[in-house]
C-alpha positions as CSV (number, residue, x, y, z in Angstrom):
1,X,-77.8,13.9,8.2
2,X,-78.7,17.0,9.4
3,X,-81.6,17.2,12.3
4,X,-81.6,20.9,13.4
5,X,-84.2,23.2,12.2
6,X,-83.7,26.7,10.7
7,X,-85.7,29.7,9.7
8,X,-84.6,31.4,6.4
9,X,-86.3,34.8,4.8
10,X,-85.0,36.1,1.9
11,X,-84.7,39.8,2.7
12,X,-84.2,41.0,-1.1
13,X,-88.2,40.1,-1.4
14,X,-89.4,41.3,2.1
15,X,-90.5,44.1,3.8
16,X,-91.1,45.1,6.8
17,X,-94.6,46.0,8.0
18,X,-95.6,49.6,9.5
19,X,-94.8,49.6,13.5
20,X,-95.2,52.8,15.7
21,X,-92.3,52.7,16.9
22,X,-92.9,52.7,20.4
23,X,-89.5,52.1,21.6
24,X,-86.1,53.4,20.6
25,X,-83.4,51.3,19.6
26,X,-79.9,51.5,20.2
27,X,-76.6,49.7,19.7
28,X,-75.1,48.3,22.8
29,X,-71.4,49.0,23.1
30,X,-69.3,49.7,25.8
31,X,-69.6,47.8,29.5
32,X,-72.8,49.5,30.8
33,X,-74.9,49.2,27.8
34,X,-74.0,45.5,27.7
35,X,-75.0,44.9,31.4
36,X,-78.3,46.4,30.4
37,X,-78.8,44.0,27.5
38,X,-77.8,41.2,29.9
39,X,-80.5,42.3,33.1
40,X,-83.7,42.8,30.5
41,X,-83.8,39.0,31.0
42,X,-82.0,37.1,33.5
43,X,-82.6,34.3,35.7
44,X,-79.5,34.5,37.0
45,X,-78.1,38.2,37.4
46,X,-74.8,37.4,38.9
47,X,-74.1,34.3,35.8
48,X,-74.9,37.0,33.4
49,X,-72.9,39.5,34.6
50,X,-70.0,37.5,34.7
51,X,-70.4,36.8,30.8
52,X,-70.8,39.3,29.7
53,X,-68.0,41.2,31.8
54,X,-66.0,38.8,29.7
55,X,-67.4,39.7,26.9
56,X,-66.7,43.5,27.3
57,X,-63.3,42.3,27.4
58,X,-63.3,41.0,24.2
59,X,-65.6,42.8,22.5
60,X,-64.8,44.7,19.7
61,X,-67.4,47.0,17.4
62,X,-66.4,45.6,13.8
63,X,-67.0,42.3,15.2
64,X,-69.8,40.5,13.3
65,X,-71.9,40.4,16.5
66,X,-74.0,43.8,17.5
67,X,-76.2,44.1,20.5
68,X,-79.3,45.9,20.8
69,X,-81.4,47.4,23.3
70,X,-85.2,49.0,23.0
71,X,-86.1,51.8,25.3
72,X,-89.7,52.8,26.1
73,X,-90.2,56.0,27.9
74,X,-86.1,55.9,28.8
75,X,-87.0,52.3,30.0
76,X,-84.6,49.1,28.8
77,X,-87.6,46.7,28.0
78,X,-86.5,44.4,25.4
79,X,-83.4,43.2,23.5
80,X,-81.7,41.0,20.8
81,X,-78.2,40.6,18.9
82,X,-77.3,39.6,15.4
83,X,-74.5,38.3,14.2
84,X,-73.0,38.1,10.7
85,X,-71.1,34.8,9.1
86,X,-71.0,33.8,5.6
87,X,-73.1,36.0,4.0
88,X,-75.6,34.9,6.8
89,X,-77.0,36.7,9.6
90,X,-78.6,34.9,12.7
91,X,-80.9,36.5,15.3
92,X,-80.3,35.5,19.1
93,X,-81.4,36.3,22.4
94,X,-84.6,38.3,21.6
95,X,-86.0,39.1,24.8
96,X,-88.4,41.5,26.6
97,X,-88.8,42.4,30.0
98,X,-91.4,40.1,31.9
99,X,-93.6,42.9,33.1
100,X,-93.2,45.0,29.3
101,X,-94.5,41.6,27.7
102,X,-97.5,41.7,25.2
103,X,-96.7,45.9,24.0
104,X,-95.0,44.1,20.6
105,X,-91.5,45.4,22.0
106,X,-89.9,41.9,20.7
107,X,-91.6,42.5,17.6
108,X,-90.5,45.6,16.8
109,X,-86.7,44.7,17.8
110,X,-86.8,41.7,15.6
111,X,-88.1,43.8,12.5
112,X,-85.2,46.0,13.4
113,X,-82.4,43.6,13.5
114,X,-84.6,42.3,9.6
C-alpha cells in the first residue's frame, strides 16, 4: 500500500503563465557551476561541497539529471534540477537565496524546468 504523496501535471494540456523574466537561467555543468547550485542554499557549506565534488566526478551531461541556476543582475539567487526516468520527470531541490526570497525567483525556475 502505497503512503507517499505525489504531484502530477499533465504538460500536453498546460501552459505556462507570462513571467518577466527577471532572472536568467542556465544549465549547470562543469565543477564551478555545480558549487554554485550547491551554495544558493546550504546549511552546511562544507557537507555540500563534498557532494557535489563527488558528483562532478560522476557527472555526465546526457545523464537524465540537469542542474539549473537563475541569475539576477549576474547574481546566483535561486536553483532547481530535474531528472528524467520512465517517461517521468521529477523536480528537486528548488531553492532561492534567503535574502532573494519573495522576488518569484523559485517560481520562475520551476515554470522553467515545466
Amino acid at each position: 500500500f502505497e503512503t507517499s504523496l505525489g504531484m502530477y501535471l499533465n504538460l500536453d494540456d498546460w501552459a505556462a503563465p507570462c513571467h518577466a523574466n527577471s532572472i536568467k537561467i542556465k544549465q549547470a555543468k562543469d565543477p564551478a557551476e555545480l558549487n554554485t547550485f550547491a551554495h544558493i542554499l546550504s546549511n552546511d557549506a562544507q557537507a555540500f561541497e563534498r557532494y557535489f565534488a563527488e558528483i562532478v566526478e560522476v557527472y555526465h551531461p546526457n545523464d537524465p539529471i540537469e542542474f539549473y541556476v537563475g541569475y539576477a543582475n549576474g547574481k546566483a539567487v535561486t536553483r532547481g534540477l530535474i531528472v528524467f526516468y520512465a517517461g517521468v520527470a521529477g523536480l528537486y531541490y528548488i531553492a532561492t537565496d534567503p535574502a532573494e526570497r519573495h522576488k518569484g525567483f523559485a517560481t520562475e525556475i520551476q515554470y522553467f524546468l515545466l
